[in-house]
C-alpha positions as CSV (number, residue, x, y, z in Angstrom):
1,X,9.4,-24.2,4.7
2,X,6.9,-25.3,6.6
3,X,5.4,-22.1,7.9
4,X,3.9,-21.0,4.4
5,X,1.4,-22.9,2.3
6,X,2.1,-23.3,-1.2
7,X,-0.9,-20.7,-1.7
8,X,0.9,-18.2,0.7
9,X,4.6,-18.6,-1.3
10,X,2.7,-18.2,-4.6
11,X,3.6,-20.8,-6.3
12,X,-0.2,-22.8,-6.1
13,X,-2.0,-21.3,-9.3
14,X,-4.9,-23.7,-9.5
15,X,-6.7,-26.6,-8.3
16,X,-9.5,-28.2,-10.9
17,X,-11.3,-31.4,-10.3
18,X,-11.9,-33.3,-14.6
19,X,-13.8,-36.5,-15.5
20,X,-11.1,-38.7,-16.4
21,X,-11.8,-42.9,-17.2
22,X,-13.5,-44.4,-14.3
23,X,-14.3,-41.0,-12.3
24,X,-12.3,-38.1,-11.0
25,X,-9.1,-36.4,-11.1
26,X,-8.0,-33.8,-9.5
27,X,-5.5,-31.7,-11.0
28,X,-3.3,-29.1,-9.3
29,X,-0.8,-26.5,-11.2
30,X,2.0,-25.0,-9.7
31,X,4.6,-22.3,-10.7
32,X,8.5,-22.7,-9.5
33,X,10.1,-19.6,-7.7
34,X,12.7,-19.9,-10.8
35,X,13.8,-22.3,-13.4
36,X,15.5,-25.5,-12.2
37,X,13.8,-25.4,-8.4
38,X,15.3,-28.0,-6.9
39,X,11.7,-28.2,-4.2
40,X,9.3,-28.6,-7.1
41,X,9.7,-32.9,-7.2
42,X,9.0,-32.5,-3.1
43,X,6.2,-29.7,-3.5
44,X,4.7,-32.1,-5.8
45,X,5.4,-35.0,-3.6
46,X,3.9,-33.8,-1.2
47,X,0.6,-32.4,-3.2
48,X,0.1,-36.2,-4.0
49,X,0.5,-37.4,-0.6
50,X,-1.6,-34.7,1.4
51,X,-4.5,-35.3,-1.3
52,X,-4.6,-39.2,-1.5
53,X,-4.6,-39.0,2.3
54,X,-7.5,-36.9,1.9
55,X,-9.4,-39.2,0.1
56,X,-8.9,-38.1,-3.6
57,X,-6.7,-41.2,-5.4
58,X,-6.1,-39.7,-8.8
59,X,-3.8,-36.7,-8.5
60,X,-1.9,-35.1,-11.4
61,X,0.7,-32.1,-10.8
62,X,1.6,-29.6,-13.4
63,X,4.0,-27.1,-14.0
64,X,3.1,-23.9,-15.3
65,X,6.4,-22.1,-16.0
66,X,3.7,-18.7,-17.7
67,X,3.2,-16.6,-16.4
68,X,6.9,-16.6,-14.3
69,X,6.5,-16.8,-10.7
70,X,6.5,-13.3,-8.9
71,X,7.2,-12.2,-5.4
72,X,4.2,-10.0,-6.2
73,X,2.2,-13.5,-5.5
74,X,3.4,-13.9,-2.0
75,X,0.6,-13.6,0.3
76,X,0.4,-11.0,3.1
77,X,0.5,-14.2,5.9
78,X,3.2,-15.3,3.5
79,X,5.4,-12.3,4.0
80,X,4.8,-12.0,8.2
81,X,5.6,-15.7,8.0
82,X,8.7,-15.6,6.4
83,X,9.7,-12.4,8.5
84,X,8.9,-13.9,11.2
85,X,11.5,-17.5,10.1
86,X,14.3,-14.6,9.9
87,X,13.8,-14.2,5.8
88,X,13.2,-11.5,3.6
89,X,10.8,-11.4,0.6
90,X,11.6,-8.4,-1.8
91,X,8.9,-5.9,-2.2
92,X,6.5,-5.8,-5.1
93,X,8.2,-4.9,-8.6
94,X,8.4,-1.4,-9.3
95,X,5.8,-0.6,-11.7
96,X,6.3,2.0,-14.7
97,X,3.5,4.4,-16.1
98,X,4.6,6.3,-19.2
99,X,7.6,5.9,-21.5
100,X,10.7,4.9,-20.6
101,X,13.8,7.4,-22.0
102,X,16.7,5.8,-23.3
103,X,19.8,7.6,-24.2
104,X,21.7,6.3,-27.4
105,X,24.8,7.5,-27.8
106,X,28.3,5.9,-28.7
107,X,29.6,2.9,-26.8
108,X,31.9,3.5,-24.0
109,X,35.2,2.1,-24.7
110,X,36.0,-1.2,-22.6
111,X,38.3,-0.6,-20.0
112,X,42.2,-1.1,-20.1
113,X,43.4,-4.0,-18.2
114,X,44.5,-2.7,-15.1
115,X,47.5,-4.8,-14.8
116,X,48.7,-4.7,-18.7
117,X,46.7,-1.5,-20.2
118,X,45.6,-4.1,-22.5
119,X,41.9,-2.7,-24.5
120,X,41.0,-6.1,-25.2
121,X,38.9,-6.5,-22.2
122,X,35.4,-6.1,-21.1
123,X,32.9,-4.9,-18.6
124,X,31.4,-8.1,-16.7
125,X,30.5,-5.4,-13.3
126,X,29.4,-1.8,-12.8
127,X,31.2,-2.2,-8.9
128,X,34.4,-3.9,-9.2
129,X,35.5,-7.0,-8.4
């Protein structure tokens, strides 16, 4: 997506320049929007590219899957840009104060088959289908 930066998705948690043998490296960590992103081997690509060009020849990339990537972390260019490509972020996680009630009670029985009446089924959706 070329109108956000990696800082604007969110996904850029931290740039650090260490002595390493023979001078410096500069190290850059980055979260993935989820588990198996297929655009984290380009993201990082790229990260490498953009900062040899700059001048800086030892770059190492790492993945920091803690804490999980949030849409919290989107930036507020980040979210007009994406508006603006036609694409919706979701809005910040709802945040609880105080305790949470839980009801325990007995299980609801699974559902009868609605072609056989058979009770050896189970719930896999609230809405059908």
């Amino acid at each position: 997506m070329p109108m956000l930066t990696l800082d604007d998705l969110g996904v850029l948690r931290g740039v650090e320049v260490e002595q390493a043998d023979g001078g410096e490296r500069v190290v850059v960590s980055i979260t993935p929007t989820y588990t198996g992103c297929p655009a984290m081997a380009t993201m990082r690509d790229d990260l490498v590219h953009r900062l040899n060009d700059a001048g800086f020849p030892r770059v190492e990339v790492r993945v920091r899957l803690d804490p999980a990537w949030s849409s919290d972390w989107i930036s507020v260019r980040g979210r007009a840009a994406l508006r603006a490509a036609g694409l919706s972020a979701p809005g910040p996680a709802p945040r609880r104060s105080g305790p949470v009630l839980l009801t325990l009670g007995p299980r609801r029985p699974a559902p009868p088959c609605p072609r056989c009446g058979s009770a050896a089924t189970r719930l896999t959706s609230e809405f059908g289908a």
